[in-house]
N, C-alpha and C positions, 0 to 999 in steps of 0.2 A: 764509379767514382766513390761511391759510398763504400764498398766493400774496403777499396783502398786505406777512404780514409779513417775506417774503423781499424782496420789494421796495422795500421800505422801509429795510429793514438793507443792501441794497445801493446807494442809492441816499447813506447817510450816510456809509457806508465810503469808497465811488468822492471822495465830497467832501473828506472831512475828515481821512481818517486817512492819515498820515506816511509816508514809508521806514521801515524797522525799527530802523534806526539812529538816525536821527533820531527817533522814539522814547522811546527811550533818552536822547536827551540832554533830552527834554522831559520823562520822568522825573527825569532830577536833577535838574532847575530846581525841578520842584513840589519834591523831600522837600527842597532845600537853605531855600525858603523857608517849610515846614512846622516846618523844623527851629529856623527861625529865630523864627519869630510864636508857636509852640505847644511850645517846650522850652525849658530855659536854657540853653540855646547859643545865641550871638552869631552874627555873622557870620563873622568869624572863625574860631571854633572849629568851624563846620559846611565850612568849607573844608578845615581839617585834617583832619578825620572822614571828607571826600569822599578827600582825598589820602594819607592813611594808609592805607585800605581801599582804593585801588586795583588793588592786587597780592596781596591777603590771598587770592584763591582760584584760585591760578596750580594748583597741584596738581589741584584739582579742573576747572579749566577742560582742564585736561590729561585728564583722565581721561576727560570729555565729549566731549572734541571728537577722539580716540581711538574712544569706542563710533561715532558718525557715519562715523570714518573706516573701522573694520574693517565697520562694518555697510556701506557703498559698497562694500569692496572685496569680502566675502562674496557679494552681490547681484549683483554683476558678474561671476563667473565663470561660465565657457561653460555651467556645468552646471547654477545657480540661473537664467540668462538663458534658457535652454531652457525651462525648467520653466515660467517667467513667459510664454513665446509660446503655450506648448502651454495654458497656465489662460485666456490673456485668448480662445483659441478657444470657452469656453466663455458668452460672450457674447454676440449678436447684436443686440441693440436698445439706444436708448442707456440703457433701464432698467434690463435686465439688466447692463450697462458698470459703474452706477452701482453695483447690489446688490453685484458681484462685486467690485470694488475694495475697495468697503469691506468687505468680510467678509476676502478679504486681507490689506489694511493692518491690522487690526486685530488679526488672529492673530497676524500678523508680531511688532505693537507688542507684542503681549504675551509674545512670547518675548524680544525685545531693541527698545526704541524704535530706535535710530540705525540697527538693521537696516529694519527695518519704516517707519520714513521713507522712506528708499531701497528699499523694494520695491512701497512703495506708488506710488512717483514711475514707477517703471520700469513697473512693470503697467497704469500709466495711459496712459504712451505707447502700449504694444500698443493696448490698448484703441482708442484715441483714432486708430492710424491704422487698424485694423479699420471703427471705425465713425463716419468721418467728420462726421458732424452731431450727435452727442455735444456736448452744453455742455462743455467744457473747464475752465471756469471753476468748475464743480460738480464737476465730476469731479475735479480736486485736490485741494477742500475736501472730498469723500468720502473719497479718500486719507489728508487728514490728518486728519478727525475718528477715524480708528483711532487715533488720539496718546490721546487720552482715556484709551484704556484701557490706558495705559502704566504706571502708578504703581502698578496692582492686579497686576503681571504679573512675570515673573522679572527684570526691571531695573529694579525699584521701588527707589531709593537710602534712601526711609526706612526701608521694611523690613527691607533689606539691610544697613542701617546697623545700626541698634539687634539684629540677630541675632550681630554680629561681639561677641569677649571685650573688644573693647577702646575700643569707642564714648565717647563722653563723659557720658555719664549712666548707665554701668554699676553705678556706687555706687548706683544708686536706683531705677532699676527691671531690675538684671540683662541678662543678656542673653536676648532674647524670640525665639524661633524663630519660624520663616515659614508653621509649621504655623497659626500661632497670628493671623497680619497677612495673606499672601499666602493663602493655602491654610485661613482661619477662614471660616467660615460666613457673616458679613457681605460681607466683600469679594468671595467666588465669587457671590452674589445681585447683586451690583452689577454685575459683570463681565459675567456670563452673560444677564442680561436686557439691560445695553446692544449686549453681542456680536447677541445676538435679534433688537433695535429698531432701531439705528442705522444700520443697511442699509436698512428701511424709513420712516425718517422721510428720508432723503436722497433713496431712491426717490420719495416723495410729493413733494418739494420736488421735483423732476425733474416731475415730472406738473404741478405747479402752476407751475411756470417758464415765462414768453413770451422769453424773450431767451434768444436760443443765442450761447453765445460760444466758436466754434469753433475749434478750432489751427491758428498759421500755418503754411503747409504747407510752406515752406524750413526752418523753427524744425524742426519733425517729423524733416524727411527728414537734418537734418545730426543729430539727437539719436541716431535709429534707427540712420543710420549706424557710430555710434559701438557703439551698446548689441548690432547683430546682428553686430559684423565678427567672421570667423571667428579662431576661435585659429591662429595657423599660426607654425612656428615658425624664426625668421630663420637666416638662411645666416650661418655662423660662420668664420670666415678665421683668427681671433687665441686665443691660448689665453682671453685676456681673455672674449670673446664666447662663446667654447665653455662656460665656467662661468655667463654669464648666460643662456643658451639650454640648460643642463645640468637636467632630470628629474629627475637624481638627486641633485644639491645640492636642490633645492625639495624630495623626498621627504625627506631623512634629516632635515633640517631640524625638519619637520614633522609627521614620525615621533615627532623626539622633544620637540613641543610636548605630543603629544598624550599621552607616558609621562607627562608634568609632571600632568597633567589627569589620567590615574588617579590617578595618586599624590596628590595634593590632595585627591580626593571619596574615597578609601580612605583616606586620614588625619585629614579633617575632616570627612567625613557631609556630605550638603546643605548646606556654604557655599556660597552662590553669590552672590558680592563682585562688584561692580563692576570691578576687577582681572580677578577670573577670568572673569567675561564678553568682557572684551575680550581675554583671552588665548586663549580659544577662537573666536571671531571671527576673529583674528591668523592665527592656524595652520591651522584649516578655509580660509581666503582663500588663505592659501600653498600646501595640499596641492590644491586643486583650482584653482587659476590654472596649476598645472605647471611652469612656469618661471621663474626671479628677474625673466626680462626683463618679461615681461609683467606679475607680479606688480607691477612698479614702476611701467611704465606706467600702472595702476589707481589705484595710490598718488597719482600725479599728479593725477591726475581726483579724486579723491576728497580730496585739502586744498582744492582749489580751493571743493568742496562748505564747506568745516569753516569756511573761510574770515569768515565771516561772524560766527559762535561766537565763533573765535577774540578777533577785534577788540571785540566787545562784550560779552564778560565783564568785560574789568575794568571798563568804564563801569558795571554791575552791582554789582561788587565793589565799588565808590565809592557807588552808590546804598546799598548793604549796607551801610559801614562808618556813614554820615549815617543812617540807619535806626537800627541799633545802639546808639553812642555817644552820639546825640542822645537817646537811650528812646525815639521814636518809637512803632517797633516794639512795643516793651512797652506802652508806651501804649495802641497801638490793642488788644492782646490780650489788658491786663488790663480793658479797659471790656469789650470779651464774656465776656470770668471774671466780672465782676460782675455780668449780666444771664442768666447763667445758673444750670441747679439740674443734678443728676444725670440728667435724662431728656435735656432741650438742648441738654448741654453739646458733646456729642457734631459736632452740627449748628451751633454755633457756631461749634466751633473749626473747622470747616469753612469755614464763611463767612469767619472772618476767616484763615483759610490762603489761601484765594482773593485776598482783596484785595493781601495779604502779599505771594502771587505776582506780582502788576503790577510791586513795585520789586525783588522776590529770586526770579527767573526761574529757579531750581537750586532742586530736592527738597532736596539734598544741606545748600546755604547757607540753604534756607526751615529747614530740622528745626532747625541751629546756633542761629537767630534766635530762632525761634518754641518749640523744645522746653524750654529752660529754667522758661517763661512756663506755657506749659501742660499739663507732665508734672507738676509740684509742683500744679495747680488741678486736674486729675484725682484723682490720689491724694485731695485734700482732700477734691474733694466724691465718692469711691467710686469711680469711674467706670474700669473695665476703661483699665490704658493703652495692652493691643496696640491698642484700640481707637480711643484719642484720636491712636496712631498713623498709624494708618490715615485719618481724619479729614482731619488734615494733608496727608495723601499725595492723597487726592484732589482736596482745595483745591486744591492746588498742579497735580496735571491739569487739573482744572475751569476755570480761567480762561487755561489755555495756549490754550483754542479761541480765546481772543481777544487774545491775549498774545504779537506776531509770533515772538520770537524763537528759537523753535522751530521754524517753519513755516521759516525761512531753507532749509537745507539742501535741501527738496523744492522751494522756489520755485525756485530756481537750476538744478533736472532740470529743473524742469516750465518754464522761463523765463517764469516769471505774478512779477507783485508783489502784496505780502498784500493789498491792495486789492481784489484779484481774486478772492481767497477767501472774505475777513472777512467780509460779508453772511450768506453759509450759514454759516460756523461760529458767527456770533452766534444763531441758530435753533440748533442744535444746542447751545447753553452753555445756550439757557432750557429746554428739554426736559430735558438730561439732570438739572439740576437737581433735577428729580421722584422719581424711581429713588434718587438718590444719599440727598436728602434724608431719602425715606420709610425705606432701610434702617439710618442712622444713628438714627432715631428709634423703630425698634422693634424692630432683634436685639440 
């Protein structure tokens, strides 16, 4: 059954589904003509709505395409690249390739996604020139199915969100600590049995796979090249160069990112903001890259990656603003408030975070949309809100398996396009399903 229905999901993907970008603009066609047939907004007004919300989440696109960026350049130093050559040794089959990746990427994703995208990309190359006849094509989609487990993990923007004093719904449900969303009993049940499974439903899909789609070997050797060159550090002629080749501008630097970061968790207790993940990203990248020059070299490499975020966010934000303005949005979340009671609702609001997430591909811009709608429908019918936050958080995981625009960054290591992937991660969106569903419905 699995063999089938791997090949079946690959077989519609290879066909039918888009660039990522293009996508995107196939999203805003649907919501602008949703907006149009099923709201009262015109035509016109669903054009403004698209073009007002353009730029509404420059900040947060900022902030994102930032964790991607320190998490590449964190990944890439000689001392995280090391580590990555010496872990994918522990693989030899292209089974064990598969198990090991994804137990990886997945760790990774849960200490920081944009790291764990890029280390999942990077451990796959090892992998992939180790063991030659590896499906390549599964092997990414292993990689990124550790994204899953992103929103339950220390860079969960909803939970991160609603723990800060100053979120937008602090009038109404306070500020909720992470003991209570990340670190609650539901969420570590969800986390810890996907961490368990998800290496082996990829494994099985590996077993059940007849098509090996192996990596081009010019694509390998120039990527490798890049990922194994040694650190060495350039001959300095100009006082100019001497400072960019200088150790000790990159330590003091660094030094005193990392005073900032005591100082922050000795003044704030377990904040851990969005902000401050990327500023310890930042500064771990600086202190062990060793030198500015190199350090910047990385930099380079690493927009290039972000690149993709960059450009279609606002096509998002526009999608968002036509969601919003239009009720759409509201629309679709108060017909799941009305088909739910205290025990469902939990698993609704799941379900309708997920679909929420095809047009508001951002945790951060889904909570904005969606939390108005159904923090006031919790409270109403009882319902724990760290919970319906969480709810949320997952939706919005849940359908990124099938939702390219995340996947960009690792395509671009791995040089696949989602096409290449989408088959196995659409198996992985109906499995994990199960696990998510079941714990939403009875802790």
């Amino acid at each position: 059954m699995l063999k089938g229905l791997t090949s079946f999901f690959n077989r519609i993907v290879q066909r039918y589904l888009p660039d990522a970008f293009l996508f995107a603009i196939i999203l805003t066609f649907i919501v602008y003509v949703l907006g149009v047939f099923f709201t009262s907004s015109g035509p016109s007004q669903m054009v403004n709505h698209w073009g007002t919300g353009f730029w509404n989440l420059l900040q947060f696109a900022m902030q994102m395409s930032l964790i991607v960026v320190t998490g590449y350049i964190l990944a890439n130093t000689p001392f995280v690249k090391g580590l990555l050559q010496r872990i994918s040794t522990l693989a030899n089959t292209p089974g064990q390739g598969i198990l090991l990746v994804t137990i990886v990427a997945s760790i990774a994703c849960l200490i920081n996604y944009g790291f764990g995208l890029v280390v999942g990309a990077l451990l796959a190359l090892h992998v992939a020139k180790r063991i030659p006849t590896i499906d390549y094509r599964l092997l990414i989609a292993a990689a990124y199915s550790g994204f899953l487990l992103w929103h339950g993990g220390m860079s969960g923007s909803i939970p991160l969100t609603i723990a800060t004093d100053d979120h937008f719904l602090i009038d109404m449900i306070g500020s909720i600590p992470i003991t209570q969303t990340i670190f609650g009993g539901m969420n570590l049940f969800i986390v810890i049995f996907l961490l368990v499974t998800l290496p082996l439903m990829n494994w099985l899909m590996n077993r059940s796979n007849d098509y090996t789609g192996t990596i081009d070997s010019e694509f390998l050797n120039e990527q490798m090249a890049d990922v194994e060159e040694a650190a060495t550090t350039e001959a300095a002629s100009t006082p100019a160069e001497k400072l960019e080749n200088s150790r000790i501008v990159s330590m003091l630097i660094g030094l005193l990112g990392l005073v900032f970061i005591v100082f922050h968790f000795a003044n704030n207790g377990l904040d851990i903001n969005i902000n401050i993940v990327n500023f310890i990203m930042l500064f771990l990248g600086i202190l062990l890259h060793g030198t500015p020059r190199r350090f910047l070299n990385t930099v380079s490499d690493a927009v290039k990656n972000a690149g993709g975020i960059i450009i279609q966010f606002p096509f998002y934000a526009g999608i968002m603003g036509m969601m919003v303005e239009s009720g759409l949005s509201e629309q679709m979340s108060l017909w799941f408030v009305s088909i739910s009671n205290e025990v469902t609702y939990p698993l609704f609001a799941f379900i309708s975070a997920g679909i929420v997430n095809f047009f508001v591909p951002s945790g951060g811009g889904q909570w904005a949309v969606q939390a108005p709608i159904m923090i006031p429908a919790s409270i109403d019918l009882g319902v724990d809100t760290a919970k319906t936050a969480m709810a949320v958080a997952w939706g919005d995981a849940w359908t990124n398996m099938i939702q390219p625009f995340w996947a960009l960054p690792l395509l671009a290591i791995a040089g696949l396009k989602v096409k290449d992937i989408m088959g196995f991660c659409m198996v992985i969106l109906l499995y994990s399903f199960i696990p998510i569903a079941f714990a939403l419905l009875i802790f």
